[in-house]
C-alpha positions in Angstrom: -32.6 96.3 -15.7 -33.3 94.0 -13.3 -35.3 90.7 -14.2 -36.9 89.2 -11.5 -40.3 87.7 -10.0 -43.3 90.1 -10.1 -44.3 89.6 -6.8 -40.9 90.9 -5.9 -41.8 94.1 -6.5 -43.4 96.9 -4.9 -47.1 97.6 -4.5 -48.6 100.8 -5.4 -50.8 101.7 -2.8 -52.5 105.1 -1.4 -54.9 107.2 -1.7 -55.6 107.6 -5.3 -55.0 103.2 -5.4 -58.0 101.2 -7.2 -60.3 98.5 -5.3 -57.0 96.0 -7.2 -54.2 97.9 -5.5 -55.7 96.2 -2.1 -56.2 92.7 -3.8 -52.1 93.6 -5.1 -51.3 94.4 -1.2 -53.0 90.9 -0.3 -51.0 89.0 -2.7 -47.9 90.6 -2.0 -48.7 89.5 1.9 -49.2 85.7 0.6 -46.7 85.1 -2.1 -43.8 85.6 0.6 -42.8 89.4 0.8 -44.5 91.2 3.7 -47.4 93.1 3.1 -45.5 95.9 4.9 -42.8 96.3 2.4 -45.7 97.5 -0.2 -44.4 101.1 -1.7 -46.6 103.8 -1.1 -47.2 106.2 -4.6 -49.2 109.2 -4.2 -49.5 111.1 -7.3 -49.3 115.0 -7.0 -53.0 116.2 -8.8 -51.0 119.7 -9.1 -48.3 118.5 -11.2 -47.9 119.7 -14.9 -46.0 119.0 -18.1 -44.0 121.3 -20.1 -42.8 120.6 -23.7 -39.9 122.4 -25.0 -40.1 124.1 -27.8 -38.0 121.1 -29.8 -40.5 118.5 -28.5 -43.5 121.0 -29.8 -41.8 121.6 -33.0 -41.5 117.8 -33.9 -45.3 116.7 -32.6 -46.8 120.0 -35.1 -45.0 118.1 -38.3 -45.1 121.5 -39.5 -46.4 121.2 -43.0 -48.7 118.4 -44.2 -46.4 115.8 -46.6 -47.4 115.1 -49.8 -48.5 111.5 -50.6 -47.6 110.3 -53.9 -49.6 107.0 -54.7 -47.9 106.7 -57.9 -44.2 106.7 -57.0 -45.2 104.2 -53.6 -46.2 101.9 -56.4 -43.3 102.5 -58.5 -41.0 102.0 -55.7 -42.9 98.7 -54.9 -42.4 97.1 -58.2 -39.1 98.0 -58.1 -38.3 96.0 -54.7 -40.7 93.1 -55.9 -38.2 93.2 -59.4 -34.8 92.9 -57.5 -33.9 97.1 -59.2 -34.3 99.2 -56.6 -31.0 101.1 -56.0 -30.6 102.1 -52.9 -28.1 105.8 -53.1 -26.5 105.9 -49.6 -24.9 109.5 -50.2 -28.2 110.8 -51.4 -30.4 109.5 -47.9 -27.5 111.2 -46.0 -27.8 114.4 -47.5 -31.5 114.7 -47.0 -31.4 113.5 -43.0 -28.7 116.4 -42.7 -30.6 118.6 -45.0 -33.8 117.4 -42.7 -31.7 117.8 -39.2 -30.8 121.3 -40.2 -34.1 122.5 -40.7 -35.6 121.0 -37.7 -32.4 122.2 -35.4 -32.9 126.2 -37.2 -37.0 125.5 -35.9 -35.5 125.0 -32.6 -33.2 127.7 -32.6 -36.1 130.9 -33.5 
């Protein structure tokens, strides 16, 4: 990544640009780097976007979760007491138990 000074960097002009894009062009011209180095980005209208099934399986969430008001507070009052245990081995086997599942979605 490169960290530099905004004017620096390419204008997006064309087309398809906003009323700004020209006012961006003009600034680019005046704050040192030529007007004529400005970037020209056309969008293509035509263009589409695809999910795979993975991404379409994650964004459905599949089944609605539960909410549980009562164990959120219990959990809560736990943390503000200083006894809430947290089981490492037991969070593990649910993310694999929860990676399975999603990867055997996937693989249908």
């Amino acid at each position: 990544m490169k960290i530099g000074n905004p004017a620096d960097k390419p204008v997006a002009v064309g087309p398809s640009a906003s009323p700004a894009a020209g006012v961006d062009s003009a600034r680019a011209g005046s704050a040192g780097v030529p007007a004529a180095t400005a970037t020209a980005v056309v969008p293509d209208a035509g263009a589409t976007v695809a999910l795979s099934s993975a991404a379409a399986t994650l964004l459905s969430g599949g089944t609605p979760a539960e909410f549980d008001a009562e164990k959120v507070a219990r959990i809560s009052q736990a943390i503000a007491d200083g006894s809430f245990e947290v089981h490492a081995d037991a969070i593990a086997d649910k993310l694999i138990a929860n990676a399975r599942e999603l990867l055997s979605r996937v693989e249908r």
